[in-house]
N, C-alpha and C positions, 0 to 999 in steps of 0.2 A: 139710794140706800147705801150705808159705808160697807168696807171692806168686814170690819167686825159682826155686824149685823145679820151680814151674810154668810161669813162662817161660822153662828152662834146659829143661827137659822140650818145651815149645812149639819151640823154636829147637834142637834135639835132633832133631825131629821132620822138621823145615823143611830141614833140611842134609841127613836123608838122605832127604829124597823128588829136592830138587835131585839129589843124589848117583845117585840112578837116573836122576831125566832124563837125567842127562850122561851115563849109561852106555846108555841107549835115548832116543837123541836123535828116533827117528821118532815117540815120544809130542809131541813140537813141532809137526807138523805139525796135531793136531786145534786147538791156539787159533790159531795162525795160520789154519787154515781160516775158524774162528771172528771172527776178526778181519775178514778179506778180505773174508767175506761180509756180515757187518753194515755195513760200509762203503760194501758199491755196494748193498745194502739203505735204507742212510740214504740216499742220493744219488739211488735212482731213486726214494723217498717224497717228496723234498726238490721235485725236479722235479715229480713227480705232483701233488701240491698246490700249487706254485705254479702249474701247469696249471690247476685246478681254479679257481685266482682270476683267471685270465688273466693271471699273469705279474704282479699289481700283488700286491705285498704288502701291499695300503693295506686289499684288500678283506677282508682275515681276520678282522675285525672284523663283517663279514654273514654269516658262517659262523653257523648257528643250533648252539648249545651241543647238540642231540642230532648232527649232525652232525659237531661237533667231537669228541665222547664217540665217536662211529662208527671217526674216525681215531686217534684217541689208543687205542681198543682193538685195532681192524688190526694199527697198528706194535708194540705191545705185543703182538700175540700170534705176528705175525713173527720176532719180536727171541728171544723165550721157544723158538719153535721151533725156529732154528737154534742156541743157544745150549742146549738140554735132547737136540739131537740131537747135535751134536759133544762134548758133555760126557759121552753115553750111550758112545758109541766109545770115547772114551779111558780110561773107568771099566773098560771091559772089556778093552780092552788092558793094561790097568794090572793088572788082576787077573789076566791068562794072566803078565802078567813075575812078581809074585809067586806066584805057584805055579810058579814054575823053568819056565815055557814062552817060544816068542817070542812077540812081541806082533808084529801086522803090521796095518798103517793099512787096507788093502783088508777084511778078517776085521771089525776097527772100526764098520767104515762100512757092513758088510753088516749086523752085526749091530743096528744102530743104524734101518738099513732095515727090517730085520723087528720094532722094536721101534716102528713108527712108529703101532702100533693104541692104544697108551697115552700114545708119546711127544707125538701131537697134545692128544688130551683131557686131558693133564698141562698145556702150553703154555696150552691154553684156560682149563682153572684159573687157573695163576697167572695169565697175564693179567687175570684178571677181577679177580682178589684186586689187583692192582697197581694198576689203572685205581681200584678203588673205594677203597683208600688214598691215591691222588694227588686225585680227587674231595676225600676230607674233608680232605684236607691245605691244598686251593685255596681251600674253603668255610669254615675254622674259625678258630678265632684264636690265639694263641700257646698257653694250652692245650690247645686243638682238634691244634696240632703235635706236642704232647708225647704225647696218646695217640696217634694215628699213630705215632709215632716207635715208642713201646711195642709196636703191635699188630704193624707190621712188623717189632721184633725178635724176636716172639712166634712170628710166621709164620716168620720163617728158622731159629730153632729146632728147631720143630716139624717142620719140612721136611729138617732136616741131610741124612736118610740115603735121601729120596725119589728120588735119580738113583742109586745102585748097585741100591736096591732094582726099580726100573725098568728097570735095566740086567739086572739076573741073578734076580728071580724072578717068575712068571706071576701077576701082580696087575694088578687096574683101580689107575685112578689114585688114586680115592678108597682103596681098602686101603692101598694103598704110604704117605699121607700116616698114616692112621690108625696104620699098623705102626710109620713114621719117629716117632710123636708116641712109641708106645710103647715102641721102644726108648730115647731120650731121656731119658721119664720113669722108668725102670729106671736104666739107667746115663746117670750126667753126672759129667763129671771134665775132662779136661784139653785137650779139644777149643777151651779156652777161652783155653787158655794155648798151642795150637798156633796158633789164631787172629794172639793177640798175636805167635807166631812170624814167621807170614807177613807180617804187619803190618811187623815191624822189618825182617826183610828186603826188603820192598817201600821202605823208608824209606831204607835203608842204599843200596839200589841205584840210588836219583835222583840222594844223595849223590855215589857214588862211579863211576857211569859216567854217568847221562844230564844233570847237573850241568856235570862240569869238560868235555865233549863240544860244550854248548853256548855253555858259555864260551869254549871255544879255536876253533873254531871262528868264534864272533862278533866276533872280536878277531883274527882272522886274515885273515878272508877275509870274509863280509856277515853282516848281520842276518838274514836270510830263511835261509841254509844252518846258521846256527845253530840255525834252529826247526827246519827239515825234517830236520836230525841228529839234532837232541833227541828228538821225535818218533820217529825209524824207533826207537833205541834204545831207548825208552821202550816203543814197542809190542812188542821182545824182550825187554826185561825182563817185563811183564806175560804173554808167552808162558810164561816162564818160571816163574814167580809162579802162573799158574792153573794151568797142567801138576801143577805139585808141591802145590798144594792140590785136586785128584782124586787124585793117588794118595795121600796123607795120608788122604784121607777113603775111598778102597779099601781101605785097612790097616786104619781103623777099625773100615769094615763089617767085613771079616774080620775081626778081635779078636772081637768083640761077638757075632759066631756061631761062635765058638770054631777059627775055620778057621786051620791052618797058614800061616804067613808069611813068605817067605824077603826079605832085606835091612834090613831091620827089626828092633833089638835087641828082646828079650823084655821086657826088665828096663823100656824105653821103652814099650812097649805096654800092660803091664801096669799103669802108669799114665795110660795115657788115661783111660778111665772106671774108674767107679765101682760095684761091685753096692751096691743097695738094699734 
């Protein structure tokens, strides 16, 4: 299958996960949750360690390297947790809308509650996995980058299908990565050219709203309402953009366990992956 084919299939894909969103707009609420929270997460860490130095930024430098390894795993594994818990809700809302059901934000978040016996020791995984790729990334040299680079596109791989599997079946965290590795390694196809989907869309939408936003804007009225434009816009486009990349990857999980999928052409699913 050509390169074209695949990103006409990718952005195929991309339009009709949008396409849902816009028709269950309460799927918005989990990355903005997602957002909101990482943000007074960053802000009260920000504080907390400048705390810690007494307010001098000068001292960060007497911070002893296991210490700093201490915080840089903390916020990484904060960051993972709210970010593996609100993507657990929407995977599953995502999945009642496709199966002809409502999707409702409360059902989400409960359900995302009672998933939090794997959802944490998943969060602590990757964290550990992320800290110890930023580790060799900080210690190595320009090659030393390039396998990182590699190993981290290895790890997200590997991982594709580890949050629906977390979402909807009774597995430790460890199974769910082993199952994600081997579905993967069975079917691979066009997840790669949905990728590039979301990619073009996320490009086209700087373009075409958060762009001329802060250009008119900056040329209207100040410099500073230009950024703070740019920004809100930009943070709904990325709502927007992660929303429709869980349900893309809902549909997959469905395809690939042969489960019925309502809003989703057949003829487009049937080219996501590949059997082996």
């Amino acid at each position: 299958m050509g390169i074209l084919t695949r990103l006409k299939n990718g952005w195929n894909l991309g339009m009709t996960s949008l396409s849902l969103i816009k028709d269950n707009a309460s799927l918005l609420v989990f990355p903005f949750l997602t957002g909101a929270t990482l943000i007074l997460v960053f802000a009260s860490y920000t504080v907390g360690v400048l705390a810690l130095l007494g307010f001098n930024p000068e001292q960060l430098e007497s911070i002893s390297w296991q210490v700093g390894l201490a915080i840089m795993f903390l916020f990484y594994l904060i960051t993972y947790l709210i970010i593996v818990f609100f993507n657990v809700a929407l995977v599953y809302c995502a999945r009642e809308i496709l199966d002809g059901r409502e999707a409702r934000v409360g059902a989400g978040l409960s359900h995302s509650i009672s998933k939090l016996n794997v959802i944490v020791p998943w969060a602590f995984l990757a964290a550990t996995i992320g800290v110890v790729l930023r580790v060799l990334q900080e210690r190595t040299g320009a090659i030393g980058e390039v396998i990182v680079g590699l190993l981290g596109t290895a790890w997200s791989i590997a991982t594709f299908f580890v949050i629906p599997i977390l979402a909807h079946e009774n597995v430790n965290p460890l199974e769910a990565l082993k199952r994600s590795g081997t579905m993967i390694k069975e079917k691979w196809g066009e997840s790669i050219g949905a990728n590039f989907g979301f990619a073009l869309l996320t490009i086209l939408g700087y373009l075409v709203l958060v762009a001329p936003v802060v250009f008119l804007i900056d040329n209207t009225v100040d410099p500073f309402s230009g950024i703070v434009a740019g920004v809100l816009v930009a943070l709904v486009l990325h709502a927007f953009i992660s929303a429709a990349e869980m349900v893309f990857l809902t549909a997959a999980y469905q395809h690939v366990n042969d489960k019925p999928i309502q809003h989703f052409e057949t003829e487009t699913l049937d080219n996501i992956f590949i059997n082996k």
